[in-house]
VOMAR-836900 format. One line per 3 residues: their letters; for each residue x, y, z of N, C-alpha, C. Coordinates in nm, 4 decimals. Example, Ala and Ser with C-alpha at 12.3 -4.5 7.8 and 13.67 -1.06 7.14 Angstrom:
BEGIN
as = 1.3190:-0.5690:0.7800:1.2300:-0.4500:0.7800:1.3200:-0.3300:0.7800; 1.2850:-0.2250:0.7080:1.3670:-0.1060:0.7140:1.2900:0.0030:0.7870 $
This chain:
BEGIN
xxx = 0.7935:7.4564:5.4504:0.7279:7.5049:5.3302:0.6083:7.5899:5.3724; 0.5698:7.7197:5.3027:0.4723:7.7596:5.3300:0.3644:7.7720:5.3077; 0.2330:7.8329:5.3343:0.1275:7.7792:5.2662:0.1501:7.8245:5.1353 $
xxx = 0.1722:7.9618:5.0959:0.1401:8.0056:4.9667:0.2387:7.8838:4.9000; 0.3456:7.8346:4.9124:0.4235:7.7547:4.8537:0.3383:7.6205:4.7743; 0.2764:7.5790:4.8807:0.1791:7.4727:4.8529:0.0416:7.4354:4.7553 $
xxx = 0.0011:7.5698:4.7603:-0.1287:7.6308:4.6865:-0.1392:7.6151:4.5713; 0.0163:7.6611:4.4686:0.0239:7.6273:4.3018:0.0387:7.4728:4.3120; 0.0880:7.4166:4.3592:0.1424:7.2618:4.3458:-0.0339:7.1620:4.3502 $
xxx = -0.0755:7.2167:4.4899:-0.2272:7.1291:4.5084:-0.3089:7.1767:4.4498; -0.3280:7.3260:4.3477:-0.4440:7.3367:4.2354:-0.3396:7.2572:4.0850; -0.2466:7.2415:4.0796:-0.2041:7.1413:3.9816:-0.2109:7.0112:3.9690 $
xxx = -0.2413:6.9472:4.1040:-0.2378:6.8222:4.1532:-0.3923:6.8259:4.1086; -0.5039:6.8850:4.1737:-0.6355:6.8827:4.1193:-0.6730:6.8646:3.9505; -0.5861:6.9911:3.8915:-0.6080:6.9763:3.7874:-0.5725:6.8918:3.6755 $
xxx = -0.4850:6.7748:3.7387:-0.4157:6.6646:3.6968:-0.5209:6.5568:3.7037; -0.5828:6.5593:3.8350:-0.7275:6.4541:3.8376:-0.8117:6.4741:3.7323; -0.8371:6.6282:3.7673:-0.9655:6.6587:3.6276:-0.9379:6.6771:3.5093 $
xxx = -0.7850:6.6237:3.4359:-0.7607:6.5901:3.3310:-0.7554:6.4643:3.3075; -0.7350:6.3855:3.3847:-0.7126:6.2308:3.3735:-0.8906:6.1506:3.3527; -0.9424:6.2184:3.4351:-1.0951:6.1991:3.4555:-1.1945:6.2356:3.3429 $
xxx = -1.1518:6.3495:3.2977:-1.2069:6.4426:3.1786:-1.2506:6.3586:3.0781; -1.1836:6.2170:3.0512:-1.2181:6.1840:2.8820:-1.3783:6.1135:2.9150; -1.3734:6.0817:3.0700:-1.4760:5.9837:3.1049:-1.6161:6.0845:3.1581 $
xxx = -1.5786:6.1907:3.2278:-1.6639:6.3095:3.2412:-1.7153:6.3847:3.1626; -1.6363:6.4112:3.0380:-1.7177:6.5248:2.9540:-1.7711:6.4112:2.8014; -1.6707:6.3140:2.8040:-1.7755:6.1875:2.7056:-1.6304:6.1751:2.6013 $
xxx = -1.5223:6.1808:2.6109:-1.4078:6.1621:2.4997:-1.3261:6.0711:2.5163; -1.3887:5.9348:2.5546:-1.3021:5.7986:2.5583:-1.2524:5.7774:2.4306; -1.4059:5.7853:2.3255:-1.3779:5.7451:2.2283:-1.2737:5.7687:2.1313 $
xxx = -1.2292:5.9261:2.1640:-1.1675:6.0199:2.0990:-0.9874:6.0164:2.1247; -1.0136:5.8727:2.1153:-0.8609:5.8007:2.1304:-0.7216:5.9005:2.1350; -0.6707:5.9685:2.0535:-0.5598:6.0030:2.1109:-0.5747:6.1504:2.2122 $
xxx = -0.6933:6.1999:2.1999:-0.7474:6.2934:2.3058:-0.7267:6.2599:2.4231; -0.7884:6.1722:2.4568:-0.7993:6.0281:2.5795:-0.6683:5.9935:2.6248; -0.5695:5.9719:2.5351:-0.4339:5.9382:2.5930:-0.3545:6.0274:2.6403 $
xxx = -0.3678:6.1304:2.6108:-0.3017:6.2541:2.5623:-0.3524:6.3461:2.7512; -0.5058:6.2907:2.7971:-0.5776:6.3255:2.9141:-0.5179:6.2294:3.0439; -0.4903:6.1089:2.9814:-0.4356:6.0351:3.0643:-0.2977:6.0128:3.1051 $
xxx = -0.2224:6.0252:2.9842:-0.0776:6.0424:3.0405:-0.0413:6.1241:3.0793; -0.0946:6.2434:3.0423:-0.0689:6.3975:3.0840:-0.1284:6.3724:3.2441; -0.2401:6.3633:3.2350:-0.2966:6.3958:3.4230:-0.2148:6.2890:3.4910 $
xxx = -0.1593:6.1694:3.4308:-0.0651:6.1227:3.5474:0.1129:6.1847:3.5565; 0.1313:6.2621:3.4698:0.2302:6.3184:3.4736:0.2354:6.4481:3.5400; 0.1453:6.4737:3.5162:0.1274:6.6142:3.6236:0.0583:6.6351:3.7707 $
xxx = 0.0132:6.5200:3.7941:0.0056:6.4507:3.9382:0.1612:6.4277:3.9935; 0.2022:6.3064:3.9265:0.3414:6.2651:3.9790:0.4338:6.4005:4.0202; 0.4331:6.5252:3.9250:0.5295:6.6100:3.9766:0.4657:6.7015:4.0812 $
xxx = 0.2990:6.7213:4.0799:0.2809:6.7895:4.1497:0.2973:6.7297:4.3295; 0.2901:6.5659:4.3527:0.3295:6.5261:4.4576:0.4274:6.5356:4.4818; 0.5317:6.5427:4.4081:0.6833:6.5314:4.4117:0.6556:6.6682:4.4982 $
xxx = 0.6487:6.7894:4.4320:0.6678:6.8989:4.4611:0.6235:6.9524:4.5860; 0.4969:6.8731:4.6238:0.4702:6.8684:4.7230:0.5744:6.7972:4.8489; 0.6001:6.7008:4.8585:0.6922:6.6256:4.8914:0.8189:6.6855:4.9394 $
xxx = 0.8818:6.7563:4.8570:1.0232:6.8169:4.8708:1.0533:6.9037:4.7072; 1.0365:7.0654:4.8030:1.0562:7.1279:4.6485:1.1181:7.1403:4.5903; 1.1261:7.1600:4.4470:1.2393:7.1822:4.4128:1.1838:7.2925:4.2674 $
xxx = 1.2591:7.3787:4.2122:1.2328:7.4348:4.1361:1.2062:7.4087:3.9952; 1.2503:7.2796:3.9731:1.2615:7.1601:3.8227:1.1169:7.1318:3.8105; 1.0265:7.1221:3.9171:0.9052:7.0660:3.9269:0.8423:7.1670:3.8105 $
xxx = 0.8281:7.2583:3.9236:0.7304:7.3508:3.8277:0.7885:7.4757:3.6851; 0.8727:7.3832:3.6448:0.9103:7.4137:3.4700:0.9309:7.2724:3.4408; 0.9071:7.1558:3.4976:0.8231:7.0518:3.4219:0.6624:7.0626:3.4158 $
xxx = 0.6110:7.0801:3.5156:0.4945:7.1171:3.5142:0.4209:7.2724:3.3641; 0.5189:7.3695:3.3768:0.4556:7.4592:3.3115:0.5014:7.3809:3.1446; 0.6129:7.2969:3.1501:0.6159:7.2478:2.9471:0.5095:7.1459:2.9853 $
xxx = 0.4426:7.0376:3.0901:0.3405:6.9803:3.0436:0.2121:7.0657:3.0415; 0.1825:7.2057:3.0813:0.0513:7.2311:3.0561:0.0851:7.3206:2.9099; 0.2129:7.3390:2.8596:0.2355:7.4172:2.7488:0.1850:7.2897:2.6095 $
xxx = 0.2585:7.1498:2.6464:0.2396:7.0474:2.6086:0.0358:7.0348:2.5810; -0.0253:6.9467:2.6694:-0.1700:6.9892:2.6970:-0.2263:7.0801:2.5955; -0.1743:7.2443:2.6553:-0.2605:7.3082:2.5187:-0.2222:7.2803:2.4406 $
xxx = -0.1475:7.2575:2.3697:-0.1147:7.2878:2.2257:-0.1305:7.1046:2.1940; -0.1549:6.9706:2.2232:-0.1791:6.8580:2.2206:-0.3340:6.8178:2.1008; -0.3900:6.9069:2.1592:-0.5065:6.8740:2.0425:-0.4546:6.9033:1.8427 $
xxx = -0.3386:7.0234:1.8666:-0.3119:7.0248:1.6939:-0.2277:6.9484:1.6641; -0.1463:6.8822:1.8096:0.0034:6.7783:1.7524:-0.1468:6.6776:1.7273; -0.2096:6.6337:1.8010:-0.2465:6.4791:1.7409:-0.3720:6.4957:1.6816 $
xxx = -0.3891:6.5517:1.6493:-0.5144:6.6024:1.5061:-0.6364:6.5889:1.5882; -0.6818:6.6480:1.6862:-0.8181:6.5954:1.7387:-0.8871:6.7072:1.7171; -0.9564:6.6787:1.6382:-1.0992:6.7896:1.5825:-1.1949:6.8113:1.6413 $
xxx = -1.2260:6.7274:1.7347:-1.3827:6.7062:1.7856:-1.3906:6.8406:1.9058; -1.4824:6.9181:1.9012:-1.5342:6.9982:2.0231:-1.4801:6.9734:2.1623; -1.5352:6.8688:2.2299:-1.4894:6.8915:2.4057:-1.3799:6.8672:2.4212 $
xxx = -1.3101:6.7590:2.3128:-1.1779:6.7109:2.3551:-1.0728:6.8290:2.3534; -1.1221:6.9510:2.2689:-1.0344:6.9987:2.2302:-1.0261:7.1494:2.3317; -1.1365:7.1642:2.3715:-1.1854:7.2710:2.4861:-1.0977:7.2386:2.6186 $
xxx = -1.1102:7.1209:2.6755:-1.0743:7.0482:2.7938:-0.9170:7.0599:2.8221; -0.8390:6.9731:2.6522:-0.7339:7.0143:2.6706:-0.6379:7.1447:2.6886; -0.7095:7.2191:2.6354:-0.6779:7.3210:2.5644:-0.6728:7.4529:2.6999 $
xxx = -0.7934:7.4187:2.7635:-0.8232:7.4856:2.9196:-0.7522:7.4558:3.0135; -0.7583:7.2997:3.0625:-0.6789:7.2483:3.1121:-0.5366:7.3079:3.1358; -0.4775:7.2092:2.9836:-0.3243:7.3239:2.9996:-0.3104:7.4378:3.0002 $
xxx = -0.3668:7.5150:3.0027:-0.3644:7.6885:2.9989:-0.3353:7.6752:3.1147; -0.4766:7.6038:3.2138:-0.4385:7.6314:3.3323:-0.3095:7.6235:3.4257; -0.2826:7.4566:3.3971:-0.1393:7.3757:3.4403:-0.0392:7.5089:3.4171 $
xxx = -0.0110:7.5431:3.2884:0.1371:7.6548:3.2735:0.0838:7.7760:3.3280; -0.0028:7.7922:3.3349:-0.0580:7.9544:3.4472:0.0108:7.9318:3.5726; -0.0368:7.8672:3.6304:-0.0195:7.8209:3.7481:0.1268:7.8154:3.7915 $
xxx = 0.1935:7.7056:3.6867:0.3636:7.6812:3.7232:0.4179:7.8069:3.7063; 0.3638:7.8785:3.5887:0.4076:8.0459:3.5723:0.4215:8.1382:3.6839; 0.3195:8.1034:3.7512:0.2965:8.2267:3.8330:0.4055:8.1645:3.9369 $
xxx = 0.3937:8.0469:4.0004:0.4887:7.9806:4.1177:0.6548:7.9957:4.0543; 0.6547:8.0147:3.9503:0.8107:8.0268:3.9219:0.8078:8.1733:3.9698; 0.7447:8.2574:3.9009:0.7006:8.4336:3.9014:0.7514:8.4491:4.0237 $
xxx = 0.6541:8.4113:4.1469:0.6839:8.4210:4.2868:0.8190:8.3293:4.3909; 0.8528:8.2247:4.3082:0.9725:8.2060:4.3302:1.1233:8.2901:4.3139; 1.0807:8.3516:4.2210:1.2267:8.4423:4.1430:1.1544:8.5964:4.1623 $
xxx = 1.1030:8.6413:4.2146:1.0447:8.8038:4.2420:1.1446:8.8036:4.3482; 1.1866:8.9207:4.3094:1.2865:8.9658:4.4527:1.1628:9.0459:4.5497; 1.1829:9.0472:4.6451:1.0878:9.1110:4.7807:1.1556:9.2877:4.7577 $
xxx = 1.0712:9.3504:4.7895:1.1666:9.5126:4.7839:1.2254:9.5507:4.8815; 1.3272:9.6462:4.8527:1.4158:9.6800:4.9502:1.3670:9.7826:5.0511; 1.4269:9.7942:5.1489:1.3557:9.9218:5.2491:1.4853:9.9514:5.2486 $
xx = 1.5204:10.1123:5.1978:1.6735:10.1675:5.2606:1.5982:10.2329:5.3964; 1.7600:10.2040:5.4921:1.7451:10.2652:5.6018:1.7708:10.3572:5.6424 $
Protein backbone atom coordinates (compact mmCIF):
# COMPACT_ATOMS: atom_id res chain seq x y z
CA UNK A 1 0.00 0.00 0.00
CA UNK A 2 1.20 3.35 -0.58
CA UNK A 3 1.61 6.31 1.27
CA UNK A 4 -0.81 8.47 -0.62
CA UNK A 5 -3.15 5.32 -0.21
CA UNK A 6 -3.00 5.63 3.50
CA UNK A 7 -3.40 9.42 4.02
CA UNK A 8 -7.45 9.54 3.20
CA UNK A 9 -8.07 6.48 5.48
CA UNK A 10 -5.75 8.02 8.70
CA UNK A 11 -7.31 11.74 8.30
CA UNK A 12 -10.74 9.70 8.51
CA UNK A 13 -9.64 7.62 11.29
CA UNK A 14 -8.72 11.10 13.11
CA UNK A 15 -11.74 12.53 12.23
CA UNK A 16 -13.73 9.66 13.65
CA UNK A 17 -11.93 10.40 17.16
CA UNK A 18 -12.84 14.06 16.91
CA UNK A 19 -16.34 13.13 16.30
CA UNK A 20 -16.76 10.64 18.94
CA UNK A 21 -14.97 13.10 21.41
CA UNK A 22 -16.79 16.24 20.11
CA UNK A 23 -20.04 15.91 22.31
CA UNK A 24 -17.60 16.02 25.42
CA UNK A 25 -15.17 18.78 23.85
CA UNK A 26 -17.31 21.35 22.44
CA UNK A 27 -20.12 20.78 25.54
CA UNK A 28 -23.14 18.54 23.63
CA UNK A 29 -23.58 15.53 25.97
CA UNK A 30 -26.57 16.94 26.88
CA UNK A 31 -27.86 17.28 23.43
CA UNK A 32 -28.85 13.63 23.43
CA UNK A 33 -29.49 12.52 20.03
CA UNK A 34 -26.58 14.88 18.74
CA UNK A 35 -24.36 12.89 21.17
CA UNK A 36 -25.44 9.56 19.78
CA UNK A 37 -25.50 10.39 16.44
CA UNK A 38 -21.28 11.69 17.43
CA UNK A 39 -20.82 8.50 18.95
CA UNK A 40 -22.04 5.89 16.81
CA UNK A 41 -20.98 7.63 13.87
CA UNK A 42 -17.15 8.20 15.17
CA UNK A 43 -17.16 4.51 16.03
CA UNK A 44 -18.31 3.59 12.73
CA UNK A 45 -16.05 5.49 10.91
CA UNK A 46 -13.06 4.45 12.92
CA UNK A 47 -13.97 0.73 12.47
CA UNK A 48 -13.87 1.20 8.57
CA UNK A 49 -11.20 3.49 8.54
CA UNK A 50 -8.94 0.63 10.37
CA UNK A 51 -10.36 -1.89 8.27
CA UNK A 52 -9.16 0.08 5.37
CA UNK A 53 -6.19 0.53 6.74
CA UNK A 54 -5.70 -3.07 7.40
CA UNK A 55 -6.46 -4.47 3.92
CA UNK A 56 -8.05 -2.26 1.22
CA UNK A 57 -10.68 -2.55 -0.26
CA UNK A 58 -12.79 -0.17 -2.25
CA UNK A 59 -16.34 -0.84 -0.15
CA UNK A 60 -14.53 1.01 2.68
CA UNK A 61 -14.43 4.25 1.39
CA UNK A 62 -18.18 4.44 -0.13
CA UNK A 63 -19.07 3.27 3.32
CA UNK A 64 -17.16 5.83 4.69
CA UNK A 65 -18.30 8.69 2.16
CA UNK A 66 -22.58 7.55 2.98
CA UNK A 67 -21.41 7.85 6.75
CA UNK A 68 -19.99 11.39 6.39
CA UNK A 69 -23.05 12.06 3.84
CA UNK A 70 -25.08 10.47 6.84
CA UNK A 71 -23.21 12.97 9.68
CA UNK A 72 -24.02 16.02 7.63
CA UNK A 73 -27.23 15.80 6.98
CA UNK A 74 -27.91 13.94 10.85
CA UNK A 75 -28.63 17.13 12.64
CA UNK A 76 -32.17 17.66 10.32
CA UNK A 77 -32.98 13.70 10.48
CA UNK A 78 -32.95 14.00 14.37
CA UNK A 79 -34.17 17.52 14.95
CA UNK A 80 -31.14 19.01 16.75
CA UNK A 81 -31.44 22.75 16.82
CA UNK A 82 -28.89 23.77 19.13
CA UNK A 83 -25.68 25.72 17.61
CA UNK A 84 -22.41 23.49 18.18
CA UNK A 85 -24.11 20.29 17.84
CA UNK A 86 -25.14 21.21 14.68
CA UNK A 87 -21.79 22.98 13.32
CA UNK A 88 -19.63 19.87 14.45
CA UNK A 89 -21.82 17.50 12.76
CA UNK A 90 -22.39 19.12 9.95
CA UNK A 91 -18.33 19.93 9.42
CA UNK A 92 -17.37 16.87 10.49
CA UNK A 93 -19.29 14.96 7.83
CA UNK A 94 -18.49 17.27 5.10
CA UNK A 95 -15.25 16.39 5.96
CA UNK A 96 -15.57 12.33 6.29
CA UNK A 97 -17.39 12.33 2.43
CA UNK A 98 -14.63 14.87 1.11
CA UNK A 99 -12.17 12.82 1.94
CA UNK A 100 -13.75 9.22 0.85
CA UNK A 101 -14.60 11.40 -2.36
CA UNK A 102 -11.49 12.35 -3.21
CA UNK A 103 -9.82 8.57 -2.35
CA UNK A 104 -12.48 7.03 -4.58
CA UNK A 105 -11.59 10.18 -7.25
CA UNK A 106 -7.94 8.92 -7.09
CA UNK A 107 -8.76 5.39 -7.02
CA UNK A 108 -10.79 5.39 -10.41
CA UNK A 109 -8.66 8.43 -12.30
CA UNK A 110 -7.05 6.76 -15.04
CA UNK A 111 -3.13 7.96 -15.10
CA UNK A 112 -2.56 9.55 -18.83
CA UNK A 113 -1.38 8.01 -21.65
CA UNK A 114 2.06 8.78 -23.30
CA UNK A 115 1.74 7.67 -27.15
CA UNK A 116 4.93 6.50 -28.39
Amino acid sequence: MKRNEIVPDVINLILAIWLFLSPWIVGYVNVVPAAWVAWLSGIAIAIISVVALSAFGEWEEWINLLLGIWVLISPWVVHVHQQPPIMVLFFTGLAVAVVAAIDLWMLHRTPPRVAA
